[in-house]
C-alpha positions as a Markdown table, in Angstrom:
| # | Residue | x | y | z |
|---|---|---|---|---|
| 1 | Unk | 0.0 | 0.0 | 0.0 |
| 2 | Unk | 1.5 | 3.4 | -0.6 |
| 3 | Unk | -0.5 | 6.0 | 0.2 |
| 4 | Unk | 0.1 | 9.5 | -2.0 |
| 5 | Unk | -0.5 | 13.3 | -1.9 |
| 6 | Unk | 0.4 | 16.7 | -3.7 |
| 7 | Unk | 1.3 | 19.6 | -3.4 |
| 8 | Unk | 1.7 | 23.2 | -5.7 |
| 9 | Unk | 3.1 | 26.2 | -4.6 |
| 10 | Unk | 3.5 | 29.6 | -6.3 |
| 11 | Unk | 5.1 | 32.8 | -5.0 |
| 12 | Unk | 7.7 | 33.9 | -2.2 |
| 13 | Unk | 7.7 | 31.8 | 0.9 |
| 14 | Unk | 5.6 | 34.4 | 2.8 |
| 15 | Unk | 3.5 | 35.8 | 0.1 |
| 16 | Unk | 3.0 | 33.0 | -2.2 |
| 17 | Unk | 0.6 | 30.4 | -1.7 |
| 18 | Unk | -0.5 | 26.4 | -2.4 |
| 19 | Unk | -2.8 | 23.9 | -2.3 |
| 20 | Unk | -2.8 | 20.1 | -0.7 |
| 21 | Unk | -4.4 | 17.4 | -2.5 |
| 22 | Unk | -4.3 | 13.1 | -1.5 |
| 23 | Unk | -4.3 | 11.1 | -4.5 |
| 24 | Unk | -7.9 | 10.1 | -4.2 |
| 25 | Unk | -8.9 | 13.2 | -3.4 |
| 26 | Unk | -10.6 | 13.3 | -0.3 |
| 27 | Unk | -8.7 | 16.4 | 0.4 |
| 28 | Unk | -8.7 | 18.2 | -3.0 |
| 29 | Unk | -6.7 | 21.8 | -3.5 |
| 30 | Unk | -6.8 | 22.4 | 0.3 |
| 31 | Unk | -5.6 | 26.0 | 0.0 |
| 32 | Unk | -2.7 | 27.4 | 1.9 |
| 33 | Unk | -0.6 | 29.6 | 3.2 |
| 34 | Unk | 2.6 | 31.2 | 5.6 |
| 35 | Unk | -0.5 | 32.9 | 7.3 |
| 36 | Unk | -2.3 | 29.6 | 7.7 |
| 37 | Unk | 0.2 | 27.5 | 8.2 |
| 38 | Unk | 2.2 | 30.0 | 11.1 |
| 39 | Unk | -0.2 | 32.7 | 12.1 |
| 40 | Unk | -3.3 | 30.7 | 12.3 |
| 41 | Unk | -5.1 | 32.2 | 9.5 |
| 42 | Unk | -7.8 | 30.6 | 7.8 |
| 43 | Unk | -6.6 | 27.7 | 5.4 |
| 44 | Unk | -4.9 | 24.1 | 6.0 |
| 45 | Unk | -1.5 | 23.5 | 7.0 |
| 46 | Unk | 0.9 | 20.8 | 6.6 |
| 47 | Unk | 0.7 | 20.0 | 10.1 |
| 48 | Unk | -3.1 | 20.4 | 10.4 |
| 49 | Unk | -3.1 | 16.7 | 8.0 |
| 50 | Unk | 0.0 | 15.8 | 9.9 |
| 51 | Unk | -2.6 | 16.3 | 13.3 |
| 52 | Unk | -5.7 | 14.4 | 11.5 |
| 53 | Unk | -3.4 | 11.5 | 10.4 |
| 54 | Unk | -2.0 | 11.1 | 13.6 |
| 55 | Unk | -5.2 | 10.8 | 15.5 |
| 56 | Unk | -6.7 | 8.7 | 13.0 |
| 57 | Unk | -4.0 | 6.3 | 13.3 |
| 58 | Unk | -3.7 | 6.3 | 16.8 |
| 59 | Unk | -7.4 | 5.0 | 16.9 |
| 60 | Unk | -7.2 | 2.1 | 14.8 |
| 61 | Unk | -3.9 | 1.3 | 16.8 |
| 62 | Unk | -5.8 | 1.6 | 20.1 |
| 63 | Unk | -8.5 | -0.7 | 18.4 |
| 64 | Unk | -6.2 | -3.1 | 17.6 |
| 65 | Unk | -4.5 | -3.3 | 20.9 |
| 66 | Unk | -8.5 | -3.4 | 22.3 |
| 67 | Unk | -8.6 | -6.5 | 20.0 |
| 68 | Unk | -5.9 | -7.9 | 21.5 |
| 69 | Unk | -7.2 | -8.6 | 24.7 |
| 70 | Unk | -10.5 | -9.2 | 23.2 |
| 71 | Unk | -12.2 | -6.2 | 24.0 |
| 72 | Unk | -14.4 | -3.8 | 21.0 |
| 73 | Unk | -14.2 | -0.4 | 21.0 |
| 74 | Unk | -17.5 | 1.2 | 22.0 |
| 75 | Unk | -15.6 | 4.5 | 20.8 |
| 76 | Unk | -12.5 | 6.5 | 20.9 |
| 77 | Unk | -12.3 | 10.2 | 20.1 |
| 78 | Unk | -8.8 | 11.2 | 19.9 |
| 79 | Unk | -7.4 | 15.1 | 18.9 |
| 80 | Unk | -3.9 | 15.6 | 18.3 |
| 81 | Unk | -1.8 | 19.0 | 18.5 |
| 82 | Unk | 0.8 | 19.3 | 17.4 |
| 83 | Unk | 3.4 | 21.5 | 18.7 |
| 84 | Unk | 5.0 | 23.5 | 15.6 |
| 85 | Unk | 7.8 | 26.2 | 16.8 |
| 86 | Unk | 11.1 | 27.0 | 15.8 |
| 87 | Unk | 14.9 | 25.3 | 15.8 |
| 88 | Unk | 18.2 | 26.7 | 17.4 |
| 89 | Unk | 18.4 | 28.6 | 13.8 |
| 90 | Unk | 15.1 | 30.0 | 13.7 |
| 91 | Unk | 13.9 | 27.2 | 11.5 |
| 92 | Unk | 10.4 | 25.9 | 11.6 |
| 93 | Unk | 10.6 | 22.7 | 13.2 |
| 94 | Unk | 8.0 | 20.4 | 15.0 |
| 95 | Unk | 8.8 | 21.0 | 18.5 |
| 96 | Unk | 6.2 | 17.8 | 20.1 |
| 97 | Unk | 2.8 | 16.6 | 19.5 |
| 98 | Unk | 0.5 | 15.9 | 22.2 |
| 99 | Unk | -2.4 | 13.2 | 21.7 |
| 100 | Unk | -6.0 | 13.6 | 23.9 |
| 101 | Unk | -7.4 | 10.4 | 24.1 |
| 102 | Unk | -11.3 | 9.2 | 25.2 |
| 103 | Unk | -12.3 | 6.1 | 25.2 |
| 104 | Unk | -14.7 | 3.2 | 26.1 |
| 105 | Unk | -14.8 | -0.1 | 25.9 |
| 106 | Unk | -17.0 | -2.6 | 28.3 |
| 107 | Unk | -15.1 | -5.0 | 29.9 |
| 108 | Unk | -11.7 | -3.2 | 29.9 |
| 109 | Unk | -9.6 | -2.2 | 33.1 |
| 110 | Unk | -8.2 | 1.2 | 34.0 |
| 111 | Unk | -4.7 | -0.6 | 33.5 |
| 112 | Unk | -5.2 | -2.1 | 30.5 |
| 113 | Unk | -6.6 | 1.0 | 29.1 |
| 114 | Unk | -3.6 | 2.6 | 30.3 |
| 115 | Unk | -1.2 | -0.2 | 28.7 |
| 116 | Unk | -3.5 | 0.0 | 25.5 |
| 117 | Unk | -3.3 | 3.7 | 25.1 |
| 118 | Unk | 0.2 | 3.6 | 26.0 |
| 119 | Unk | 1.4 | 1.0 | 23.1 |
| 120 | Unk | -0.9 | 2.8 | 20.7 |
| 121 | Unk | 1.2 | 6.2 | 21.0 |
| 122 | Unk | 4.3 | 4.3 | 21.0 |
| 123 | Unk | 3.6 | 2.0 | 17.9 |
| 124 | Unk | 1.1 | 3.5 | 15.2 |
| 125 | Unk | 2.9 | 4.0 | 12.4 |
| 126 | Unk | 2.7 | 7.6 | 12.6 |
| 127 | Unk | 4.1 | 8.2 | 16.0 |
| 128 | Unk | 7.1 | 5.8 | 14.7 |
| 129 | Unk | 8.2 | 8.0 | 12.3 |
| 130 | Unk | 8.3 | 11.2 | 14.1 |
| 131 | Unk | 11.4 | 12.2 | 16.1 |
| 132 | Unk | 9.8 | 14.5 | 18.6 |
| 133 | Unk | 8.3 | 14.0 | 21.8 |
| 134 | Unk | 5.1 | 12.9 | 21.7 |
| 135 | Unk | 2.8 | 13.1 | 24.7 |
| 136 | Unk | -0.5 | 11.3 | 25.9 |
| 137 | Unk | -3.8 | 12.3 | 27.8 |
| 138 | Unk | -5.6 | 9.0 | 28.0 |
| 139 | Unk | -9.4 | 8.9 | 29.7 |
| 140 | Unk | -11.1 | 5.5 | 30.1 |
| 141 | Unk | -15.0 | 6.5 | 30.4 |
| 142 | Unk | -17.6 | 4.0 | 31.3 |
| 143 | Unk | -19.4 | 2.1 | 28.7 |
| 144 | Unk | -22.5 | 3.7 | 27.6 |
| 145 | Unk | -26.2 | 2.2 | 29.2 |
Protein backbone atom coordinates (compact mmCIF):
# COMPACT_ATOMS: atom_id res chain seq x y z
CA UNK A 1 0.00 0.00 0.00
CA UNK A 2 1.46 3.35 -0.57
CA UNK A 3 -0.49 5.96 0.23
CA UNK A 4 0.11 9.47 -2.04
CA UNK A 5 -0.48 13.33 -1.86
CA UNK A 6 0.37 16.71 -3.66
CA UNK A 7 1.29 19.56 -3.40
CA UNK A 8 1.67 23.16 -5.67
CA UNK A 9 3.06 26.17 -4.57
CA UNK A 10 3.54 29.64 -6.33
CA UNK A 11 5.07 32.81 -5.02
CA UNK A 12 7.68 33.87 -2.15
CA UNK A 13 7.67 31.84 0.95
CA UNK A 14 5.58 34.43 2.78
CA UNK A 15 3.46 35.79 0.15
CA UNK A 16 2.97 33.03 -2.24
CA UNK A 17 0.60 30.39 -1.75
CA UNK A 18 -0.45 26.39 -2.45
CA UNK A 19 -2.78 23.86 -2.32
CA UNK A 20 -2.82 20.09 -0.72
CA UNK A 21 -4.38 17.40 -2.52
CA UNK A 22 -4.33 13.12 -1.52
CA UNK A 23 -4.32 11.05 -4.49
CA UNK A 24 -7.93 10.10 -4.21
CA UNK A 25 -8.95 13.20 -3.39
CA UNK A 26 -10.55 13.26 -0.27
CA UNK A 27 -8.69 16.41 0.39
CA UNK A 28 -8.72 18.21 -2.98
CA UNK A 29 -6.70 21.82 -3.51
CA UNK A 30 -6.82 22.43 0.32
CA UNK A 31 -5.59 26.00 0.01
CA UNK A 32 -2.66 27.37 1.92
CA UNK A 33 -0.58 29.58 3.22
CA UNK A 34 2.57 31.16 5.56
CA UNK A 35 -0.53 32.91 7.28
CA UNK A 36 -2.26 29.63 7.69
CA UNK A 37 0.21 27.51 8.23
CA UNK A 38 2.24 29.97 11.15
CA UNK A 39 -0.21 32.67 12.08
CA UNK A 40 -3.26 30.69 12.30
CA UNK A 41 -5.06 32.21 9.51
CA UNK A 42 -7.80 30.63 7.76
CA UNK A 43 -6.61 27.72 5.40
CA UNK A 44 -4.88 24.13 6.03
CA UNK A 45 -1.48 23.54 6.99
CA UNK A 46 0.88 20.75 6.59
CA UNK A 47 0.67 20.01 10.09
CA UNK A 48 -3.10 20.39 10.38
CA UNK A 49 -3.12 16.70 7.96
CA UNK A 50 -0.01 15.78 9.94
CA UNK A 51 -2.59 16.26 13.29
CA UNK A 52 -5.69 14.39 11.54
CA UNK A 53 -3.36 11.50 10.45
CA UNK A 54 -2.01 11.11 13.55
CA UNK A 55 -5.25 10.84 15.45
CA UNK A 56 -6.73 8.67 12.97
CA UNK A 57 -3.95 6.28 13.28
CA UNK A 58 -3.70 6.30 16.83
CA UNK A 59 -7.43 5.03 16.90
CA UNK A 60 -7.19 2.07 14.81
CA UNK A 61 -3.91 1.27 16.81
CA UNK A 62 -5.76 1.58 20.12
CA UNK A 63 -8.48 -0.73 18.37
CA UNK A 64 -6.16 -3.14 17.57
CA UNK A 65 -4.53 -3.26 20.94
CA UNK A 66 -8.48 -3.35 22.33
CA UNK A 67 -8.63 -6.47 20.02
CA UNK A 68 -5.92 -7.90 21.50
CA UNK A 69 -7.19 -8.62 24.70
CA UNK A 70 -10.54 -9.17 23.20
CA UNK A 71 -12.23 -6.19 23.96
CA UNK A 72 -14.43 -3.84 21.03
CA UNK A 73 -14.15 -0.36 21.04
CA UNK A 74 -17.47 1.17 21.95
CA UNK A 75 -15.57 4.45 20.85
CA UNK A 76 -12.47 6.53 20.90
CA UNK A 77 -12.31 10.17 20.08
CA UNK A 78 -8.79 11.16 19.93
CA UNK A 79 -7.43 15.14 18.92
CA UNK A 80 -3.94 15.57 18.26
CA UNK A 81 -1.78 19.00 18.51
CA UNK A 82 0.79 19.31 17.44
CA UNK A 83 3.40 21.47 18.71
CA UNK A 84 4.98 23.55 15.62
CA UNK A 85 7.81 26.23 16.83
CA UNK A 86 11.11 27.02 15.82
CA UNK A 87 14.91 25.27 15.80
CA UNK A 88 18.16 26.66 17.38
CA UNK A 89 18.42 28.63 13.76
CA UNK A 90 15.13 30.03 13.67
CA UNK A 91 13.87 27.18 11.52
CA UNK A 92 10.42 25.89 11.57
CA UNK A 93 10.56 22.69 13.21
CA UNK A 94 8.04 20.41 15.01
CA UNK A 95 8.84 20.97 18.55
CA UNK A 96 6.22 17.81 20.14
CA UNK A 97 2.81 16.61 19.51
CA UNK A 98 0.48 15.87 22.18
CA UNK A 99 -2.39 13.24 21.74
CA UNK A 100 -5.98 13.60 23.89
CA UNK A 101 -7.45 10.38 24.08
CA UNK A 102 -11.32 9.25 25.16
CA UNK A 103 -12.27 6.07 25.15
CA UNK A 104 -14.74 3.22 26.10
CA UNK A 105 -14.81 -0.15 25.85
CA UNK A 106 -17.00 -2.56 28.31
CA UNK A 107 -15.06 -4.98 29.92
CA UNK A 108 -11.70 -3.22 29.86
CA UNK A 109 -9.61 -2.22 33.11
CA UNK A 110 -8.20 1.21 33.95
CA UNK A 111 -4.68 -0.55 33.53
CA UNK A 112 -5.19 -2.09 30.49
CA UNK A 113 -6.63 0.96 29.09
CA UNK A 114 -3.64 2.61 30.35
CA UNK A 115 -1.18 -0.16 28.73
CA UNK A 116 -3.50 -0.02 25.54
CA UNK A 117 -3.28 3.71 25.06
CA UNK A 118 0.16 3.60 25.98
CA UNK A 119 1.43 1.05 23.11
CA UNK A 120 -0.89 2.78 20.71
CA UNK A 121 1.19 6.20 21.03
CA UNK A 122 4.33 4.34 21.04
CA UNK A 123 3.62 1.99 17.85
CA UNK A 124 1.07 3.45 15.20
CA UNK A 125 2.95 4.05 12.44
CA UNK A 126 2.65 7.58 12.65
CA UNK A 127 4.07 8.24 16.03
CA UNK A 128 7.06 5.76 14.67
CA UNK A 129 8.15 8.04 12.26
CA UNK A 130 8.31 11.17 14.15
CA UNK A 131 11.45 12.17 16.11
CA UNK A 132 9.83 14.53 18.62
CA UNK A 133 8.30 14.00 21.75
CA UNK A 134 5.12 12.86 21.69
CA UNK A 135 2.83 13.10 24.72
CA UNK A 136 -0.46 11.31 25.90
CA UNK A 137 -3.77 12.34 27.82
CA UNK A 138 -5.59 9.02 27.99
CA UNK A 139 -9.36 8.91 29.72
CA UNK A 140 -11.11 5.51 30.06
CA UNK A 141 -15.00 6.49 30.35
CA UNK A 142 -17.59 3.99 31.33
CA UNK A 143 -19.41 2.14 28.70
CA UNK A 144 -22.46 3.67 27.57
CA UNK A 145 -26.20 2.22 29.22
Amino acid sequence: MQAKAFSSWQGSWKEGSGDISTADRVVDQAPYTFASRFENAPGASPEQLLAAAHAGCFNQALANNFGMLALTAQRIDTSVAVDLGHDEQGRPTIKGVHIDVQASAPGISAEQFAHCAERARSNCSISKVLSCAITLSAVLLPPAP
